[in-house]
N, C-alpha and C positions, 0 to 999 in steps of 0.2 A: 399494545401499541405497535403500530408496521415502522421500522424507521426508514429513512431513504439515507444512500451512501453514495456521498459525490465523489471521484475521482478524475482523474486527470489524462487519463487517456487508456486506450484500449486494453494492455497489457496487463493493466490495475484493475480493470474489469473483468479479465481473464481469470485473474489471481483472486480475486475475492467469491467469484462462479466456483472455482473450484474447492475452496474454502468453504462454502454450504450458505452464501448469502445470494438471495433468488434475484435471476438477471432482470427482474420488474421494479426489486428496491435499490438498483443501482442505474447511477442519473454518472454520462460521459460532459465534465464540465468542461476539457479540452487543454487545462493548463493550472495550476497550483496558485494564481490570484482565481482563476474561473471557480476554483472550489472554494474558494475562502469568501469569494463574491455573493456563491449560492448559502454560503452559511451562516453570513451573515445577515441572510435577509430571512432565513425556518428559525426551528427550535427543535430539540430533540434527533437531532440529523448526527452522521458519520460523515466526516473527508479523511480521504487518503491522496497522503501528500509524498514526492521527495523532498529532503531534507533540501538539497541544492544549497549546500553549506557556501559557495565561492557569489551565489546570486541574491539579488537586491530581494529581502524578504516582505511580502504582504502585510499591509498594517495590522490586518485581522488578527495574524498569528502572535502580535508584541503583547497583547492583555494576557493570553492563556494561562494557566496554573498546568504547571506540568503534575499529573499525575502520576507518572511511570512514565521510568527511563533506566531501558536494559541495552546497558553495553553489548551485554552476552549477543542478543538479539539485535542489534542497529533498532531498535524500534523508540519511538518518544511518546507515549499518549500526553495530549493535552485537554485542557475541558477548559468550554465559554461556560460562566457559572451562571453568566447573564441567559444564553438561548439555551442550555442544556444542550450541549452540542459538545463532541469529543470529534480532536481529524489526531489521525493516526500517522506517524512523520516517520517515515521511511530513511533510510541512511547510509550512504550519501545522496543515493540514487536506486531506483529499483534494478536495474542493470547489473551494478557491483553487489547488491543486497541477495540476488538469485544466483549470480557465483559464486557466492560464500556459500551460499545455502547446499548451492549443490556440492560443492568441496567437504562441506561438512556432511556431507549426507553422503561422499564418496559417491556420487554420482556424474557422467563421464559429460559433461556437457556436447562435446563434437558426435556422441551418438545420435542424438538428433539435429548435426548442419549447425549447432550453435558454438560463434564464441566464447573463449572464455577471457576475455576483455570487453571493459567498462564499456567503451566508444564503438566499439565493431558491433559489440550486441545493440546498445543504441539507435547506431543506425540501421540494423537487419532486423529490430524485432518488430517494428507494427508490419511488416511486408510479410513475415516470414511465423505469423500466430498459430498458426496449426503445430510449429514442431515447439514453440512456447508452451502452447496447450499439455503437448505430449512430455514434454520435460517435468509442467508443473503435475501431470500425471502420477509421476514416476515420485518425485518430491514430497507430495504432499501425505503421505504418512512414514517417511524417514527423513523430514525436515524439523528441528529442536526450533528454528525460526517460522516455519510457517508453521510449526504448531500453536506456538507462543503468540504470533498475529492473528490467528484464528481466535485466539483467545481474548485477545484486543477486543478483537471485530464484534466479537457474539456474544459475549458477557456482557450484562449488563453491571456497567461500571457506578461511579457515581455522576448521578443525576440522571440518567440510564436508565 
């Protein structure tokens, strides 16, 4: 079975391409109710969310059963038992989730033009995806977190 994986805007797109999930099973739903909206209406489907812990949350996401939840990793899996649907909850924000990542991976984030704040990356990253690209480059086999979401992503969990 092919599954499709909603996200929230480009940079999550980014992250997941790089990750090994093909740019044809990933759908841009533009905002974190947009992917809970798409999810609620498939079955067998991925969303990736920010946590956005301080904002008003999607009713979608109040049923869920948390299946996994790693501090270690900011990451939250939860699963609709109803559509067989897992969104993968990013934390707090994917912004501060890839400074960690690259802090723990010892990797220089200003080598490629990028922030290492929450808010500055925020707003420089859908403008500035090429050196996003190139960071999650350099990341993604000496990142313990994007290992650990790749492993979210492409495992097939339950109901899966």
């Amino acid at each position: 079975m092919k599954y499709v994986f909603f996200v929230e805007c480009n940079p999550d797109r980014l992250l997941l391409q790089k990750i090994g999930v093909t740019k044809r099973s990933i759908i841009h739903a533009g905002s974190k109710s947009g992917v809970c909206k798409r999810l609620s209406k498939t079955t067998y489907s991925v969303g990736v969310v920010d946590e956005d812990p301080y904002s008003v949350q999607p009713r979608y996401l109040k049923g869920l059963k948390i299946i996994e939840n790693s501090q270690k990793h900011d990451v939250k899996v939860l699963f609709d038992e109803k559509r067989n649907n897992r969104v993968i909850v990013i934390s707090p924000r994917l912004e501060e989730w890839i400074i960690r990542a690259a802090k723990e991976a010892k990797v220089n984030m200003h080598k490629y033009g990028l922030p290492e704040d929450g808010n500055k990356l925020h707003k420089l990253i859908n403008s500035e995806l090429s050196r996003f690209e190139r960071l999650l480059g350099e990341l993604i086999n000496k990142s313990g977190r994007i290992s650990f979401l790749r492993r979210c992503l492409l495992e097939r969990g339950e109901g899966l």
